[in-house]
C-alpha positions in Angstrom: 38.4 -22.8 -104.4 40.1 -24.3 -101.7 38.0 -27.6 -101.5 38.5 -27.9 -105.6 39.2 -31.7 -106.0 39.1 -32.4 -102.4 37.1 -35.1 -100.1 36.0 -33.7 -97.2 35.3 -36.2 -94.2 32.7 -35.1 -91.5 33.0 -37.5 -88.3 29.5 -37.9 -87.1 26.1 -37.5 -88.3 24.3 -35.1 -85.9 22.6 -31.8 -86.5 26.0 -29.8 -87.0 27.4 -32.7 -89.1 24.6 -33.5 -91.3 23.7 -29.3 -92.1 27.6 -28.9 -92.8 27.4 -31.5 -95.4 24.3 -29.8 -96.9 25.9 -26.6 -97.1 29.4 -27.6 -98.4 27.0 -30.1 -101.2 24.9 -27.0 -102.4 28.4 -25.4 -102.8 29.0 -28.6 -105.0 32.1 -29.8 -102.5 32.5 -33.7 -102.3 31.7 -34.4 -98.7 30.9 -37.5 -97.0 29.0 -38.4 -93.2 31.0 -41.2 -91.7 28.5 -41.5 -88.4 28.9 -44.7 -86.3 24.8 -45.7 -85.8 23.9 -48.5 -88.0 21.4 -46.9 -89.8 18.4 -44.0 -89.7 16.1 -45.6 -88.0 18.2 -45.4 -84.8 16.1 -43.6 -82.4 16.9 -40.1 -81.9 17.4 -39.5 -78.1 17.4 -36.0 -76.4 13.9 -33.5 -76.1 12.9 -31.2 -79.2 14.7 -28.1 -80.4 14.1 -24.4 -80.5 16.4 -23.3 -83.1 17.1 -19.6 -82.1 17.2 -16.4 -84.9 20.8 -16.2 -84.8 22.1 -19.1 -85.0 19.8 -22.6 -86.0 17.4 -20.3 -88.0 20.4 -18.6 -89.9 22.1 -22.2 -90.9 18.4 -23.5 -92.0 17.4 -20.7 -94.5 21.0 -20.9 -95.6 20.6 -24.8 -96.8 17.1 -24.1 -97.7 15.1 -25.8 -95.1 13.5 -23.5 -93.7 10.2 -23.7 -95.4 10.1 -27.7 -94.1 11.3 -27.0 -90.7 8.4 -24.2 -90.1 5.7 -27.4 -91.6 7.5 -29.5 -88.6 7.2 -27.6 -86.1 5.1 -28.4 -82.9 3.3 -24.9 -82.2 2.9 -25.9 -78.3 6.3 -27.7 -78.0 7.9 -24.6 -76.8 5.1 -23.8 -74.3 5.8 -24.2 -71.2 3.8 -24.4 -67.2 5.8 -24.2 -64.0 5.4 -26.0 -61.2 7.1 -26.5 -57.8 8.2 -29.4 -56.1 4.8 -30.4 -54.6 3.6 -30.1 -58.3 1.3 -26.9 -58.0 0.7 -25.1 -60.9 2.8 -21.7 -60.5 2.5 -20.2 -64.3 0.8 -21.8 -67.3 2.1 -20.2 -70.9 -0.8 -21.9 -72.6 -2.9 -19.3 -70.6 -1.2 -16.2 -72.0 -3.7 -15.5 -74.7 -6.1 -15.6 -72.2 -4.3 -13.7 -69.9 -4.5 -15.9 -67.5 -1.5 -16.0 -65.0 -1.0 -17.8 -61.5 1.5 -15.5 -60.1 3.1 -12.2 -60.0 6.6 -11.3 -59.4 8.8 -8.8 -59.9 11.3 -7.8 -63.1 14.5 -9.5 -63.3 16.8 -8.9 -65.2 19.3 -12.0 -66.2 20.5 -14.9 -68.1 17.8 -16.6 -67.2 15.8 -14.6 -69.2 16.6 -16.4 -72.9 14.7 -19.3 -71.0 11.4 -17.8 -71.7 11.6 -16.6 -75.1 9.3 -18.3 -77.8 10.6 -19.8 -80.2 9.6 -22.8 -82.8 10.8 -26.0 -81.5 11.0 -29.5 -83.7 11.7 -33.4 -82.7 15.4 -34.0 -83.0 14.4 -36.8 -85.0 11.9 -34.6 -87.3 14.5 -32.3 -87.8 17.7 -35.2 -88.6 15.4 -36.2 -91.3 15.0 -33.0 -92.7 18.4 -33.0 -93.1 19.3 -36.2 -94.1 16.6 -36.0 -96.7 18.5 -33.0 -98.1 21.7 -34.9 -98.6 22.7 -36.6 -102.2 21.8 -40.1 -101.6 24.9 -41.9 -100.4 26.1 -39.1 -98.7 26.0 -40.9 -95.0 28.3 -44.2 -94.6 26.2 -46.0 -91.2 28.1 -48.1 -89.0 31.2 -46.0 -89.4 32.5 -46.0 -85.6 35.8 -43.8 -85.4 38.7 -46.0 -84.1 41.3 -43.3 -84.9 43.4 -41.2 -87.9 46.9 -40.6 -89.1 48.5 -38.5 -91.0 48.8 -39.4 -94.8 49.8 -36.7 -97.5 48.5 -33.7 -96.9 45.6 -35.4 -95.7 44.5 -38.5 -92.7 43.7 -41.6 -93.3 41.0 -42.9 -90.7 39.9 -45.9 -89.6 36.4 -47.4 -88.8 35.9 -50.1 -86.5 33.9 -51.9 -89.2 37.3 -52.4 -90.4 37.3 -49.9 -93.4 39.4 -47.4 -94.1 39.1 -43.7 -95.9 41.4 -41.1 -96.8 40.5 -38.0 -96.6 42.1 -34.0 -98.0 40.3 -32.6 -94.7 38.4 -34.3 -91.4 36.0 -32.4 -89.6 35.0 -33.5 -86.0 31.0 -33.3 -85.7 31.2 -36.2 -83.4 29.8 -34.9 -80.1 30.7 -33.9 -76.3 32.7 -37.3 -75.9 34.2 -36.8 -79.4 36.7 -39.3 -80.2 38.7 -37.1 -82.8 38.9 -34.4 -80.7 42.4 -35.5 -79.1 43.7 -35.1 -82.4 43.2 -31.3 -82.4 43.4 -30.6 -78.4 44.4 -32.4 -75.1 42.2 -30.3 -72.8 40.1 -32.3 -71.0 36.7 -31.3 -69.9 35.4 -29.9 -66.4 33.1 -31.3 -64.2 30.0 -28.6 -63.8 28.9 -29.6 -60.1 25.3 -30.8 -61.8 24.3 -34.4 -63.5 21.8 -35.0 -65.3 19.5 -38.4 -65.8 17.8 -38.6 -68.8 14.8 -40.6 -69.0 12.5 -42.2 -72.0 9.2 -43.5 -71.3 7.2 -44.8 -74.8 3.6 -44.5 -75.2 3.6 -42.2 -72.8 -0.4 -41.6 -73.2 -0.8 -44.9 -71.7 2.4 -45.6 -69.3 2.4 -41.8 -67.9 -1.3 -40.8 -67.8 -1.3 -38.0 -65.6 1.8 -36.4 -66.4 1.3 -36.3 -70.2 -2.1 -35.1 -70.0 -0.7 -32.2 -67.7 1.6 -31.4 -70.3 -0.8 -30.3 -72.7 1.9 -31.0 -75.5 4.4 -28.8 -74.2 6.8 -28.5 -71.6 7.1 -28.8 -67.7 9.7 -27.0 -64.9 9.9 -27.8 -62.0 12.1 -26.4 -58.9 13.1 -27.0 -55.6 15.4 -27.6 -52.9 18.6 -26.3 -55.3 17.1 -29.8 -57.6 15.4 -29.3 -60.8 12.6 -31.9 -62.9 11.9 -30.6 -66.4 9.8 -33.2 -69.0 7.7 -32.8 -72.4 6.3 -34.6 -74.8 7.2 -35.6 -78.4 5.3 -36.7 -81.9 6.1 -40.1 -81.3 4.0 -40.2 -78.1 7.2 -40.5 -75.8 7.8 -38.6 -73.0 11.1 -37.1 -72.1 12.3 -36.2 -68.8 15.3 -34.9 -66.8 16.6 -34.9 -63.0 18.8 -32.3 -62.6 20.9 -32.4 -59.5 24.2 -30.7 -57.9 26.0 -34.2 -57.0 29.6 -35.0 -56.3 31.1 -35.8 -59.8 32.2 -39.8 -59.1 28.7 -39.9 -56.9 26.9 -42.6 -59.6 29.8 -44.8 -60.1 30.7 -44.7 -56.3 27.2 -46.0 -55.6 26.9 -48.4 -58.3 23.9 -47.4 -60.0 22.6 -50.0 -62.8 20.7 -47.3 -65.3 19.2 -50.6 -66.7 17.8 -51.6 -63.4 14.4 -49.1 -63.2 13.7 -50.1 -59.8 16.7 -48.8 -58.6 17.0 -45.7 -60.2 13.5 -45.3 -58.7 15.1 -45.9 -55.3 17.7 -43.3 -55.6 15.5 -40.8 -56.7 12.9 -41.5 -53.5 16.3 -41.0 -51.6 17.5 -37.5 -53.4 14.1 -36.3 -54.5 12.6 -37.3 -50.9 11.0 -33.9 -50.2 9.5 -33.8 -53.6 6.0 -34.9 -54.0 4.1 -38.5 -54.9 3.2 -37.3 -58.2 6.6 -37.6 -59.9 6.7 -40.9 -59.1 4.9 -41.9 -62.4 7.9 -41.1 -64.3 9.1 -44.4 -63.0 5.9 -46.7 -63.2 6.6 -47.8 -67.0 8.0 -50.6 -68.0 8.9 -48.8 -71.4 11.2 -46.6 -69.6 14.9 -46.1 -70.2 17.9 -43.9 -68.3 20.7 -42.1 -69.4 23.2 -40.8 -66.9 24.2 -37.0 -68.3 27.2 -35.7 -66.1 27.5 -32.3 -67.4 30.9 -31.3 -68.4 32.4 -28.6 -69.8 35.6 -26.6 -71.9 37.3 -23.5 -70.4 35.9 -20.1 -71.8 39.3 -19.6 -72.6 40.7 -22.9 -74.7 42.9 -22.6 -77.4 44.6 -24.9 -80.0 47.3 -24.6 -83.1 45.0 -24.6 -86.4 45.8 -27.3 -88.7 45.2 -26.9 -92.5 43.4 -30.6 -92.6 41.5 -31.1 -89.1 39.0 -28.9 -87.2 36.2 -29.2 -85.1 32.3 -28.2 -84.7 29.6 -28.3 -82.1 30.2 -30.2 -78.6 33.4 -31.6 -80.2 34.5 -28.6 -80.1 33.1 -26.5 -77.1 31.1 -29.0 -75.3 28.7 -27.5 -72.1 25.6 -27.8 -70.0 22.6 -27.4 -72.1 21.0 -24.7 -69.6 20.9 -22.3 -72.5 19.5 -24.2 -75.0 22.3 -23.5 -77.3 24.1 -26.7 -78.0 22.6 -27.6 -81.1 22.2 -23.7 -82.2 25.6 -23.3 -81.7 26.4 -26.6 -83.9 24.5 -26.0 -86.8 26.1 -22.1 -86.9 28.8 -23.5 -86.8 28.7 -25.6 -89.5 27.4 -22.6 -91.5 30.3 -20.8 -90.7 32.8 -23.1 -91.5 30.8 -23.6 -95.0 31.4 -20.7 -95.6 35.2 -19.9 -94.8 35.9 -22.7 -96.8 33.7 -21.9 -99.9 33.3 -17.9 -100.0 37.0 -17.6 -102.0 38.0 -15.1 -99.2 41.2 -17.0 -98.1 44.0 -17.7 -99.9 44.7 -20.9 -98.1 42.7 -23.3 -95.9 44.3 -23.1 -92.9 43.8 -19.5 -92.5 40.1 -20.0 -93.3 39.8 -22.3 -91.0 41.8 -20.2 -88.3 39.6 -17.6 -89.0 36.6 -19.3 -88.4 37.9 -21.4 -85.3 38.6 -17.9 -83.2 34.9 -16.8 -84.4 33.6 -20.0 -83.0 35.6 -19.7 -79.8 34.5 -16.3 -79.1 30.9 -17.4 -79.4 31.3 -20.4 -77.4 32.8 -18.6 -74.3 29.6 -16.0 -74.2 27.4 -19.1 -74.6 29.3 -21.0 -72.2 29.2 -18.0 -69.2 24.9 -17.7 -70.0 24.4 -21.8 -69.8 26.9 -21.7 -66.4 25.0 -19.0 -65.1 21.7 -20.4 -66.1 22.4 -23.7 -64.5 23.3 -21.6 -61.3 20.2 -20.3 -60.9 18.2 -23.3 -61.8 19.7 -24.8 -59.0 19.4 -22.0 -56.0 17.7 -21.9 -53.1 15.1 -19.1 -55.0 15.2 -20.8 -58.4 11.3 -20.7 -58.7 10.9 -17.4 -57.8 13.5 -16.4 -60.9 12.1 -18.3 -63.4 8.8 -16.9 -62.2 10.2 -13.5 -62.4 11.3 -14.0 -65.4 8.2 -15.9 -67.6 5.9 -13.8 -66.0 7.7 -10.4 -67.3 8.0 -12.7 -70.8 4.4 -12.2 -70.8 3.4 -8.8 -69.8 5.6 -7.9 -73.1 
């Protein structure tokens, strides 16, 4: 086996990190999640998940999870109404059954078109605890911030900026889009998409965001216009999650000196670049349990290589980071991390670096398809007839 006797380091403790450590445990392989938070009560930022049939839902029934993820699911999560900028109701999928729908459009046939496929979504958190709650206790070291690595041996030796130190036979990046091991394996720097994104938080959403949780009705909301996208929905912990997505130059936030911590402000700029959009957004920004995230998107060419080293590799947005107009992100992590599992443990290879170049030209290949749907995707989101599309598109969803 070629992890016999071997420690196995995985840099961060996200889905693809924590579901590759599941796998390589169940194939008895002594791995360890070095992630930098302090602990697991850190709360979990970013909307729910619909893990997609081939990819989240293959790594899941392979580590055995699957029955708990289906008792954790939120069955209306994934449903979603559309609305446009003045905040009319355009298509409601909680109306389906009923056959109730507030538009017709024509077929059309394009990327946009994964959008409206339903699928079981889960909290981020539920669905770290899942996996952490799989691991063999002690299998996550908190507070473990990467500082950086250097060759020891066959192996690294890293460093922590807690001031400890581990050496490990083979490191495995699982450490996100702004990865910090990444430079060890590849120099290419990310592009700019044209599109950023603000995040926003707003707790006890029942109470702080009335209207627009109500409207909700536990699931999701789109909204398009002028070439600028809203999207929001709710989660189990009452909060409500929201995004403004906009085509802005890529320095535009730090050449205007937004304060993300200053609500008021952020409320100002979006009365300035959301001006023909209607009052009713507005409550998004009346809480005072509210917090922003600026979200450039970025992205790696379809067409990134690197020189495969025996000891280091890469999964998930370390590895081919991109818009999350797909929704593939965290599918494509957790594959992944099922992947590698398996090159490394399925006694194929004779010797780990051709396992692991093996699976790195797999992952590539599926990156670059993902990476030309979520591109296009975010295209159309932000077009003058975005609506219309998505309309086309839900509305033929449902007549199937």
């Amino acid at each position: 086996m070629l992890l016999e006797n071997k420690h196995v380091a995985i840099i961060g403790g996200g889905m693809g990190g924590l579901m590759l450590a599941r796998l390589l445990q169940l194939q008895k392989i002594d791995a360890t999640v070095y992630e930098r938070d302090l602990n697991s009560d850190v709360r979990v930022q970013g909307s729910p998940l619909d893990l997609h049939e081939d990819s989240g839902l293959i790594a899941m029934k392979q580590a055995d999870l699957l029955n708990d993820f289906y008792k954790n699911i939120r069955p209306n999560a994934s449903k979603a109404r559309i609305v446009n900028q003045n905040f009319e109701l355009k298509f409601d999928e909680h109306d389906i059954q009923k056959g109730v729908s507030h538009t017709n459009s024509e077929n059309n046939q394009d990327s946009l078109q994964d959008i409206s496929k339903p699928r079981p979504e889960i909290d981020r958190s539920v669905l770290r605890n899942i996996l952490l709650d799989s691991l063999i206790p002690g299998t996550i070291i908190w507070d473990s911030q990467f500082i950086s690595m250097e060759k020891e041996n066959e192996g690294w030796r890293v460093y922590f900026k807690n001031g400890k130190n581990i050496y490990a036979d083979l490191v495995i990046a699982a450490d996100g889009a702004n990865s910090k091991v990444r430079p060890y394996v590849s120099t290419e720097k990310p592009i700019y998409s044209g599109i950023t994104m603000i995040e926003g938080t707003i707790y006890n959403a029942k109470e702080n965001a009335p209207n627009l949780f109500e409207f909700s009705k536990g699931g999701k909301v789109l909204a398009m216009g002028n070439e600028q996208t809203i999207m929001y929905g709710t989660k189990g912990d009452g909060s409500l999650m929201f995004l403004l997505s906009s085509k802005i130059p890529e320095n535009w936030i730090a050449k205007n000196d937004l304060d993300f911590k200053d609500n008021l402000q952020i409320f100002e700029w979006f009365k300035e670049v959301y001006k023909d959009w209607s009052f009713e957004w507005h409550e998004l920004f009346k809480s005072n349990e509210l917090y922003f995230i600026p979200r450039p998107q970025y992205y790696f060419s379809q067409n990134q290589f690197w020189k495969t080293q025996e000891n280091l590799t890469m999964i998930g947005d370390a590895a081919h980071r991109m818009p999350p107009f797909a929704g593939k992100g965290a599918n494509l992590a957790m594959f992944d991390a099922f992947e590698l599992a398996d090159c490394l443990t399925n006694n194929q290879f004779s010797d780990r670096r051709t396992a692991i170049s093996y699976f790195e030209k797999r992952m590539l290949e599926r990156a670059a398809k993902a990476l030309n749907d979520t591109l296009n995707n975010g295209e159309q989101l932000h077009s003058e007839n975005a609506l219309e599309r998505l309309l086309s598109i839900f509305n033929q969803s449902a007549q199937t």
